[in-house]
C-alpha positions as a Python dict, from the first residue, in 0.01 Angstrom:
ca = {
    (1, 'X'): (0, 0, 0),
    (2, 'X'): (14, 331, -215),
    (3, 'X'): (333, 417, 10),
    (4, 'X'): (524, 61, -65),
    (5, 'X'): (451, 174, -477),
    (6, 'X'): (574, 528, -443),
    (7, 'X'): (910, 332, -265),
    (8, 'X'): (970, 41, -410),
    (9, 'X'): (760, 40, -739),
    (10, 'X'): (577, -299, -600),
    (11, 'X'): (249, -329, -399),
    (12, 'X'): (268, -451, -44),
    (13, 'X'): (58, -738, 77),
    (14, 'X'): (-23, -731, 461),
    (15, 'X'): (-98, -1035, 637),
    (16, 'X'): (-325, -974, 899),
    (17, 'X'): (-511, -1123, 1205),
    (18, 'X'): (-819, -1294, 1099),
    (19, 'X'): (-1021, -1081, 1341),
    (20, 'X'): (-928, -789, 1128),
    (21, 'X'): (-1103, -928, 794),
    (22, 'X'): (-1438, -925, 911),
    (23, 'X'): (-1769, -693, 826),
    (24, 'X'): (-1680, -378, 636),
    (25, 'X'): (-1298, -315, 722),
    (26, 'X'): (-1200, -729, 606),
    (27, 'X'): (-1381, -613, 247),
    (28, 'X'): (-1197, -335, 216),
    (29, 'X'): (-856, -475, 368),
    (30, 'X'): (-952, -783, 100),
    (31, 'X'): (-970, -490, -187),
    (32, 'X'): (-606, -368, -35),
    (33, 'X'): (-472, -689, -83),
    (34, 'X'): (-451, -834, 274),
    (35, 'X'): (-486, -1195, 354),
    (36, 'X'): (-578, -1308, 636),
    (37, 'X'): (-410, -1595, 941),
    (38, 'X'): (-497, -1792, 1213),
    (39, 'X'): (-246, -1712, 1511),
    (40, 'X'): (-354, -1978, 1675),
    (41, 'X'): (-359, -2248, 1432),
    (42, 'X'): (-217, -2102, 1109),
    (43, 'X'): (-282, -2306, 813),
    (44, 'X'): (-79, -2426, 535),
    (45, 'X'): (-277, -2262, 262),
    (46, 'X'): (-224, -1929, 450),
    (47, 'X'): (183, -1992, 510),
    (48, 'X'): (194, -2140, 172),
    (49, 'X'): (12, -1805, -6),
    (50, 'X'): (282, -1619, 219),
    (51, 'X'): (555, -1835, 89),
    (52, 'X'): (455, -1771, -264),
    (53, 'X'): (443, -1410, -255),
    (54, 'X'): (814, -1416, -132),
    (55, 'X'): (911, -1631, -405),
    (56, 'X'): (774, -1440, -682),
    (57, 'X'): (967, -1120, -529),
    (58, 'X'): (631, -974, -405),
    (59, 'X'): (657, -779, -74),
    (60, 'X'): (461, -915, 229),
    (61, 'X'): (419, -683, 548),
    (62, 'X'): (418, -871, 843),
    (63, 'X'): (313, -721, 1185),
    (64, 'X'): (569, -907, 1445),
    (65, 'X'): (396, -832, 1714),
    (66, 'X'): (114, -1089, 1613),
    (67, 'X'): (-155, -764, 1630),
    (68, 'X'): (-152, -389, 1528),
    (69, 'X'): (-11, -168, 1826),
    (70, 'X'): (-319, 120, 1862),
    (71, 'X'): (-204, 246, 2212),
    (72, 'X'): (171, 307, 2212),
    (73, 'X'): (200, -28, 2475),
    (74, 'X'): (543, -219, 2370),
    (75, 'X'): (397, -566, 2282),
    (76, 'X'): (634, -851, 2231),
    (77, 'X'): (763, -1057, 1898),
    (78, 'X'): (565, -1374, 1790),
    (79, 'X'): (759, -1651, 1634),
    (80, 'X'): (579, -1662, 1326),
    (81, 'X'): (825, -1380, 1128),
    (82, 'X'): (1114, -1568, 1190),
    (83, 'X'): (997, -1949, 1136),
    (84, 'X'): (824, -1784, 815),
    (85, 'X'): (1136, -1687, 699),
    (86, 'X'): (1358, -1984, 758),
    (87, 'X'): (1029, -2158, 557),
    (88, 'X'): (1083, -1915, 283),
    (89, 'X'): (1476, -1909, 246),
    (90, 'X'): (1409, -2290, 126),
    (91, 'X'): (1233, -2174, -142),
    (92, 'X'): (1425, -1820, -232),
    (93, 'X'): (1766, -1750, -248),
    (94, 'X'): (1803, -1410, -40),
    (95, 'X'): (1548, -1368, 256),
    (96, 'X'): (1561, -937, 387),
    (97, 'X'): (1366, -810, 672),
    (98, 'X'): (1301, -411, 718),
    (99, 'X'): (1212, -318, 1067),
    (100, 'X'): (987, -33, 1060),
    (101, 'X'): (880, 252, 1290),
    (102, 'X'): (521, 395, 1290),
    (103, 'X'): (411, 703, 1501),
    (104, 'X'): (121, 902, 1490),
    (105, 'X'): (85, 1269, 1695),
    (106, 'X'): (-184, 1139, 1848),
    (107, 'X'): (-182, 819, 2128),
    (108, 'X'): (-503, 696, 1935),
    (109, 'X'): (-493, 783, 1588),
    (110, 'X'): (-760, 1024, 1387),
    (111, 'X'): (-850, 1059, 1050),
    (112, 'X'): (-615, 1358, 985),
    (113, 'X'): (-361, 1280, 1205),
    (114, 'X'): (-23, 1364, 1153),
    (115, 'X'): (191, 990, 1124),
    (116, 'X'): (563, 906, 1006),
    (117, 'X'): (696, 546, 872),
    (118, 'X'): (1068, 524, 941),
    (119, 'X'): (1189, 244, 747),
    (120, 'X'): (1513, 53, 899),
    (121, 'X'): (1808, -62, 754),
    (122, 'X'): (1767, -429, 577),
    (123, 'X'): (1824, -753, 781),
    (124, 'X'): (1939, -1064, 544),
    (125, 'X'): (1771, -1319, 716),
    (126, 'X'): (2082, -1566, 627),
    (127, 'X'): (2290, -1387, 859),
    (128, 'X'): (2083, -1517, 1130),
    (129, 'X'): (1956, -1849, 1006),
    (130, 'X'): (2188, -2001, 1309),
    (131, 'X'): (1978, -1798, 1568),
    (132, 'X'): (1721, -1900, 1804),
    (133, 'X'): (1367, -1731, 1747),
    (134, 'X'): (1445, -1563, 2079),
    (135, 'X'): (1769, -1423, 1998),
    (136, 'X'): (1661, -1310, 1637),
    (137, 'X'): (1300, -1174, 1812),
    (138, 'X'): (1546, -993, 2046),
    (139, 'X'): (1717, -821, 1798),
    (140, 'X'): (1466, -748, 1526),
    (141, 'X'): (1260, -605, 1852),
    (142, 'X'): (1565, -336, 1931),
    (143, 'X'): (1532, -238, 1549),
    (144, 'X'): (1219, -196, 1568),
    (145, 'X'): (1244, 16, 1860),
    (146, 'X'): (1506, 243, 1729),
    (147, 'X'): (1288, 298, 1409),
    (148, 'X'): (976, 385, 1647),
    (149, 'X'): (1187, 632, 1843),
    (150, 'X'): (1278, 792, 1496),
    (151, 'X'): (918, 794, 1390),
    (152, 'X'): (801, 929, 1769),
    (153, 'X'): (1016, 1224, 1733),
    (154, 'X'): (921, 1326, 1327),
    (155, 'X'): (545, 1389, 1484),
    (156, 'X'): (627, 1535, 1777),
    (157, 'X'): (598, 1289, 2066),
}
């Protein structure tokens, strides 16, 4: 969150499995700002809260992958990013999407771990409003890859 500040001058809101918001790591995610979903059965106050903090120009983090990647396994795109933005471009005028990288020096992260973000070049969702979710998951997913190979190589790995 402090990172998206320092960058952007906004605070980042993650939306996060709803496994991840329980006993003392959901209060403290809840403190960060993180809200949580249902992958199985999202509901429409959660896509509608997600929806809203596009509108008002707020940045949401979305994890693609439908989980956070701990052991360096390539795990494959959910539909949710995309049919949440074709949601939100009805509400917004300009949907943008920024794949992003994340490598630690270490397989399973530490405390003091070394770790680099590398932020990718902005996606306008419009461009790709005629897409299928698999072609657009196809291509987001080689962006993503290409920022994770960039990150990989900052720390060493």
């Amino acid at each position: 969150m402090a990172m998206g500040r320092r960058v952007t001058k906004k605070d980042c809101r993650f939306m996060v499995t709803k496994s991840e918001m329980k006993g003392i790591q959901g209060w403290f995610l809840k403190r960060l700002g993180c809200f949580s979903i249902n992958q199985l059965s999202p509901s429409l106050s959660a896509l509608r809260y997600a929806i809203d903090i596009i509108e008002k120009g707020e940045q949401l983090v979305v994890f693609p992958e439908g989980k956070i990647n701990k052991y360096g396994k390539k795990l494959f795109l959910k539909e949710g990013l995309y049919r949440l933005a074709r949601l939100a471009t009805k509400k917004t005028k300009s949907i943008t999407i920024i794949p992003i990288g994340i490598a630690y020096n270490k397989v399973s992260p530490n405390f003091r771990g070394e770790f680099c973000l590398s932020l990718g070049q902005p996606i306008a969702i419009d461009d790709y409003l005629n897409c299928t979710i698999k072609e657009f998951n196809m291509f987001l997913y080689e962006k993503m890859i290409q920022e994770e190979e960039k990150a990989l190589k900052n720390v060493g790995r």
